[in-house]
Backbone as ProteinMPNN parsed JSONL, in Angstrom:
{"seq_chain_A": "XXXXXXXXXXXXXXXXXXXXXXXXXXXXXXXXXXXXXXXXXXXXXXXXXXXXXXXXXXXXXXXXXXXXXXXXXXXXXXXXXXXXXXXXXXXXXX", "coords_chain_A": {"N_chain_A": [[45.94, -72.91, -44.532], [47.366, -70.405, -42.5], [46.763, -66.747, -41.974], [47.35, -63.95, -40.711], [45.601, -61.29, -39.72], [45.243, -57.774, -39.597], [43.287, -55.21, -37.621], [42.439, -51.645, -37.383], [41.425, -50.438, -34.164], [38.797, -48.041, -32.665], [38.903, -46.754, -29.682], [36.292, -45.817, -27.634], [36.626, -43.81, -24.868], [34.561, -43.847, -22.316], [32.328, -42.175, -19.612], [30.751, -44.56, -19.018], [32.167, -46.919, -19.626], [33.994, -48.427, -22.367], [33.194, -47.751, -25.484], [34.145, -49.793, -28.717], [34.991, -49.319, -31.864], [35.501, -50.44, -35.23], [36.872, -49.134, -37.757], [36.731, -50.115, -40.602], [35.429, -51.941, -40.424], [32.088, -52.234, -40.999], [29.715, -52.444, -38.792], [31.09, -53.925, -37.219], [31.347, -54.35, -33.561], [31.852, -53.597, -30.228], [32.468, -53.656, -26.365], [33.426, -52.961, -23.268], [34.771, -52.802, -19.737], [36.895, -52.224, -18.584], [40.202, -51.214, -19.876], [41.548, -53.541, -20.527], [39.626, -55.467, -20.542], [38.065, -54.432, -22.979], [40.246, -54.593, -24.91], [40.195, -57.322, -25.152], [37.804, -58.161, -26.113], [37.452, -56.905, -28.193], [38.993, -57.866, -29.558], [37.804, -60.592, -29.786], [35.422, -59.67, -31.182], [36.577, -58.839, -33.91], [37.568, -61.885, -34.339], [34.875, -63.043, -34.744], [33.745, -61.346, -36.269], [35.57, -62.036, -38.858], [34.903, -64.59, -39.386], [33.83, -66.814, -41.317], [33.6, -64.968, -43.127], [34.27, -65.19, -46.723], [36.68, -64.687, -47.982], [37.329, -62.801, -49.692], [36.362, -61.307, -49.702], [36.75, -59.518, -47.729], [37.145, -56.411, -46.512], [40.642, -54.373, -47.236], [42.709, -53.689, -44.657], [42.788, -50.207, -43.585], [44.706, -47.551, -43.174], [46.075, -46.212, -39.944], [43.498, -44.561, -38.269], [41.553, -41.346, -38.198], [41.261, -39.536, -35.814], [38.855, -37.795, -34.102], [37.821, -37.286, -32.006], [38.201, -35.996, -28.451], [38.254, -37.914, -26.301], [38.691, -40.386, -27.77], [41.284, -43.289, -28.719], [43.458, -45.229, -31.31], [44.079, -48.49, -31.481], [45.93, -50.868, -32.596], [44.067, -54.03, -33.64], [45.279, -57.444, -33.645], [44.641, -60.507, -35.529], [44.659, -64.362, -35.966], [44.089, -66.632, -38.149], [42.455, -69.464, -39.782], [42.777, -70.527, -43.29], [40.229, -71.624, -45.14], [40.741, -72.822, -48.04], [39.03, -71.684, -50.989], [36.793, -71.041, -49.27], [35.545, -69.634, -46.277], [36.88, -68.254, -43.64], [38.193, -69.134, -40.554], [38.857, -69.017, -37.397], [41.829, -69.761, -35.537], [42.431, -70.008, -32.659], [42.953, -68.161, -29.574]], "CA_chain_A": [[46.88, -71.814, -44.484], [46.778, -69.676, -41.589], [46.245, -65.808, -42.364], [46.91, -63.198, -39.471], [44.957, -59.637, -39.977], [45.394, -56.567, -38.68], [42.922, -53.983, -37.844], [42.235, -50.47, -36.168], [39.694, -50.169, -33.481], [38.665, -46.803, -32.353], [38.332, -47.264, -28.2], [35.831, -44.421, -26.988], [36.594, -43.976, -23.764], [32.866, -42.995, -21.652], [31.828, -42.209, -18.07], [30.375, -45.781, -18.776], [33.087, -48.167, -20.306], [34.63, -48.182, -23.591], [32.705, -48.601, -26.484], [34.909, -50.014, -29.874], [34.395, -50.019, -33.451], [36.436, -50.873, -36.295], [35.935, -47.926, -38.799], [36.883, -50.641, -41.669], [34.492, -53.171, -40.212], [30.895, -51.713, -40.599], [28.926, -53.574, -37.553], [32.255, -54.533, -35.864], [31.401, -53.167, -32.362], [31.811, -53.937, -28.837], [32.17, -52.549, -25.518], [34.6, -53.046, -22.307], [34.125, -51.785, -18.803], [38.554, -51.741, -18.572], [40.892, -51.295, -21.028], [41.809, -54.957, -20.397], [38.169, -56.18, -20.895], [37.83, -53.738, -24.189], [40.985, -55.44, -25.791], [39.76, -58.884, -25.054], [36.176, -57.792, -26.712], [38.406, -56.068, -29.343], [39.511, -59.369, -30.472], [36.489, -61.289, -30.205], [34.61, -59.376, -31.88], [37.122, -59.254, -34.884], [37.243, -63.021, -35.036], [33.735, -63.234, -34.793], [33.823, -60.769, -37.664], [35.969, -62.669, -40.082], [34.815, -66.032, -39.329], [32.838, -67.125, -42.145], [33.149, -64.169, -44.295], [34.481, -65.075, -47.596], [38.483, -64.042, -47.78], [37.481, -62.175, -51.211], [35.285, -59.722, -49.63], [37.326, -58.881, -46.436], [38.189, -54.857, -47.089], [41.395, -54.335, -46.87], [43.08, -53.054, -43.171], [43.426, -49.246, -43.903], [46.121, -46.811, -41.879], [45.661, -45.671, -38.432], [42.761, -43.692, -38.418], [42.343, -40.349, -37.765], [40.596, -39.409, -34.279], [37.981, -36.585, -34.113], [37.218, -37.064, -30.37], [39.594, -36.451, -27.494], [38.325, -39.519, -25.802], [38.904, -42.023, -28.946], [42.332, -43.909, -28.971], [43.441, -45.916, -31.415], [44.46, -49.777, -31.366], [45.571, -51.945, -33.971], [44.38, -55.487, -33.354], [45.309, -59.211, -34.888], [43.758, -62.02, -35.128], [45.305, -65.138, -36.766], [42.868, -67.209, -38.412], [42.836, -70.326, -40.23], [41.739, -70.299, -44.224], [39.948, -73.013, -45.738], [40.447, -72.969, -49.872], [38.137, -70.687, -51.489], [35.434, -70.599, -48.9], [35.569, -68.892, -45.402], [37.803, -68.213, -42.629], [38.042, -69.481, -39.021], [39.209, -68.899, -35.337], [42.971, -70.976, -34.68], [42.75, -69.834, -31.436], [42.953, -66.841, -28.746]], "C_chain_A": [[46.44, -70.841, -43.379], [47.55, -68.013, -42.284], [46.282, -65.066, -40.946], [46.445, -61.64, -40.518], [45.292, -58.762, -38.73], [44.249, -55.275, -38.97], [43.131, -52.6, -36.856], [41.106, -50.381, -35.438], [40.265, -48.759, -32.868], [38.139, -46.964, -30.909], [37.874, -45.58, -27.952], [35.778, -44.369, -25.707], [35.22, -43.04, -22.834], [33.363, -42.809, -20.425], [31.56, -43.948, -18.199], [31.17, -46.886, -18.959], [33.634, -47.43, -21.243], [33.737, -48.915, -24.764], [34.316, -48.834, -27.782], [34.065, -50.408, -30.754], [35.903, -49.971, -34.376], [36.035, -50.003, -37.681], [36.171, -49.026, -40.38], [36.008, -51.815, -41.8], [33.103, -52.888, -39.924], [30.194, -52.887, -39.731], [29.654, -54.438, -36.662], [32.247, -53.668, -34.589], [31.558, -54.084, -31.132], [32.347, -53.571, -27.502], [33.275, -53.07, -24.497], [34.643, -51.987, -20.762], [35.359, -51.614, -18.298], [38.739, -51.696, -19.9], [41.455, -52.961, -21.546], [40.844, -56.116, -20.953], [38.421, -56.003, -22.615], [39.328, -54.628, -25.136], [40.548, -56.41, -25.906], [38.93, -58.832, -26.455], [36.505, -57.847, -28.322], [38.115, -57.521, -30.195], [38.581, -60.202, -30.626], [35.77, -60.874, -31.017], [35.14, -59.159, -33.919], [37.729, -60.683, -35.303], [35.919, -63.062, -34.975], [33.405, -62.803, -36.42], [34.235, -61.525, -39.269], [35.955, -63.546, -40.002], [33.703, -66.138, -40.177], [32.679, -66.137, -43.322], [34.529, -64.675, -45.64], [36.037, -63.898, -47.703], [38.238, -63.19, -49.301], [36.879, -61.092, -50.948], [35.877, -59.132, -48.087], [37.754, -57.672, -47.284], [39.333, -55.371, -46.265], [42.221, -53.266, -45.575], [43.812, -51.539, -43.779], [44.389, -48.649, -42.968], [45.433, -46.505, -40.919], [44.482, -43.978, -39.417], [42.786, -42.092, -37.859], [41.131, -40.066, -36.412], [39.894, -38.357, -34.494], [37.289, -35.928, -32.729], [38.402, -37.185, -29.605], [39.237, -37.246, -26.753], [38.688, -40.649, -26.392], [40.793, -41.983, -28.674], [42.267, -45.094, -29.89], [44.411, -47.339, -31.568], [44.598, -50.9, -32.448], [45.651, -53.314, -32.989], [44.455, -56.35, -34.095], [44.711, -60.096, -34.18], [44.896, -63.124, -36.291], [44.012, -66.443, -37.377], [43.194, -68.338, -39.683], [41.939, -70.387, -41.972], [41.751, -71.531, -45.013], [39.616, -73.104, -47.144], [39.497, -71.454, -49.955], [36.977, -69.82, -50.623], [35.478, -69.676, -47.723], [36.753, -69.33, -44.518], [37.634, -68.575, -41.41], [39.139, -69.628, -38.571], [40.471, -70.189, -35.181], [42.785, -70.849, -33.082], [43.118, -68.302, -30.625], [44.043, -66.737, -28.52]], "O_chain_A": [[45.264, -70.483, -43.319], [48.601, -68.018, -42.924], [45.473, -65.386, -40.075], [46.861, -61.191, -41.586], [45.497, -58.933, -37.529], [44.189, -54.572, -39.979], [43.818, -52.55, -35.836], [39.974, -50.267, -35.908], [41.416, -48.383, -32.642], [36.96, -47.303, -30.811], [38.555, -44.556, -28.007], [34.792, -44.924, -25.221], [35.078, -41.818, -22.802], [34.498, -43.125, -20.066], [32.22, -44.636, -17.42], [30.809, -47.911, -18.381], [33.812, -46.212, -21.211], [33.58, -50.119, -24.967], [35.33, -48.142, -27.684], [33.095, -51.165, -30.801], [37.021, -49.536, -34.1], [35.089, -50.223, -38.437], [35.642, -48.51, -41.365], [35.815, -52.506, -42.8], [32.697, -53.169, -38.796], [30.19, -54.075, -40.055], [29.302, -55.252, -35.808], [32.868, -52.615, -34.447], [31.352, -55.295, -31.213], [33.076, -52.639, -27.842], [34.153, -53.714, -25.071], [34.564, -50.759, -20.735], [35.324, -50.788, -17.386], [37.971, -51.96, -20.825], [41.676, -53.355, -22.692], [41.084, -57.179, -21.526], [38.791, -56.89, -23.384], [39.001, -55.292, -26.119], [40.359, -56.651, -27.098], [39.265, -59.297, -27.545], [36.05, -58.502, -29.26], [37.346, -57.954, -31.053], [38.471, -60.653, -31.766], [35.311, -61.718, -31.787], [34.389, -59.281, -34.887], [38.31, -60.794, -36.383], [35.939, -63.397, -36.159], [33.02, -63.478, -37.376], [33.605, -61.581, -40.325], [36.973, -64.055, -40.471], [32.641, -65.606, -39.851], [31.907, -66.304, -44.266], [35.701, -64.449, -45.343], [36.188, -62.691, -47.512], [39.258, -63.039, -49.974], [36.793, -60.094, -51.663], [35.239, -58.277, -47.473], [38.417, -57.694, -48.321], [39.386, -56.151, -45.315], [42.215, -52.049, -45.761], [44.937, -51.497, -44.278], [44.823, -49.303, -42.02], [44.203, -46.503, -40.968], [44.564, -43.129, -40.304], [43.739, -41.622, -37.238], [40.088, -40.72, -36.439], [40.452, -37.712, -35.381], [36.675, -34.904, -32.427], [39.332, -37.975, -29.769], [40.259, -37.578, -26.151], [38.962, -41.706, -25.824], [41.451, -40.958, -28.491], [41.417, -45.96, -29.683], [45.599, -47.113, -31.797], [43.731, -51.59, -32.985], [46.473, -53.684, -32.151], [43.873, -56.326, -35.18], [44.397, -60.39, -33.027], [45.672, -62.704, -37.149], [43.161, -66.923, -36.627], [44.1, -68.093, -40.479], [40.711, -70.313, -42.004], [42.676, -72.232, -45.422], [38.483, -73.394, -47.528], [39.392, -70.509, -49.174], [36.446, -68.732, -50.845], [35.441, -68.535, -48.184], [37.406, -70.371, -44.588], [36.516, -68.2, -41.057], [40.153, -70.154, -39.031], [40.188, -71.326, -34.806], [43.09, -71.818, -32.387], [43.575, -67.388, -31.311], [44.447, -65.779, -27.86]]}, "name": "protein", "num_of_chains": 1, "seq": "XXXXXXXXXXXXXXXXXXXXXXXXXXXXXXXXXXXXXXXXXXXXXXXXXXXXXXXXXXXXXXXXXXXXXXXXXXXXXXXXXXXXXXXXXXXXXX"}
């Protein structure tokens, strides 16, 4: 059964790049030296995320977050991902 998700990433825009996190995905992070890159990343790093974790313990995708920095924007991204019975999730494709 394939399974698309949706989350929010929080893009901080630096002097240096863009870092991203996923305020619903503790240790979902990754970085981007465009905005072009930083989406890519975006998405990798949220299949990376839900590949292998157990579809019973994914939190669920809360609302647009709320911003606290005037550099943060945020981005909802999907992934579509393929689920195998009871056990974990994996990567259909980019």
């Amino acid at each position: 059964m394939i399974r698309t998700y949706q989350y929010y990433a929080i893009f901080n825009f630096a002097e240096d790049g863009i870092n991203v996190s996923f305020p619903d995905l503790p240790g979902c992070l990754t970085y981007g030296h465009s905005i072009e890159e930083a989406l890519i990343m975006a998405k990798d790093a949220l299949e990376l995320y839900l590949n292998g974790e157990p579809v019973e313990e994914l939190p669920p995708p809360q609302t647009m977050p709320q911003l606290l920095n005037p550099n943060d924007k945020a981005y909802l991204i999907e992934v579509s991902i393929h689920y195998y019975g009871r056990g974990s999730v994996q990567d259909i494709g980019k």
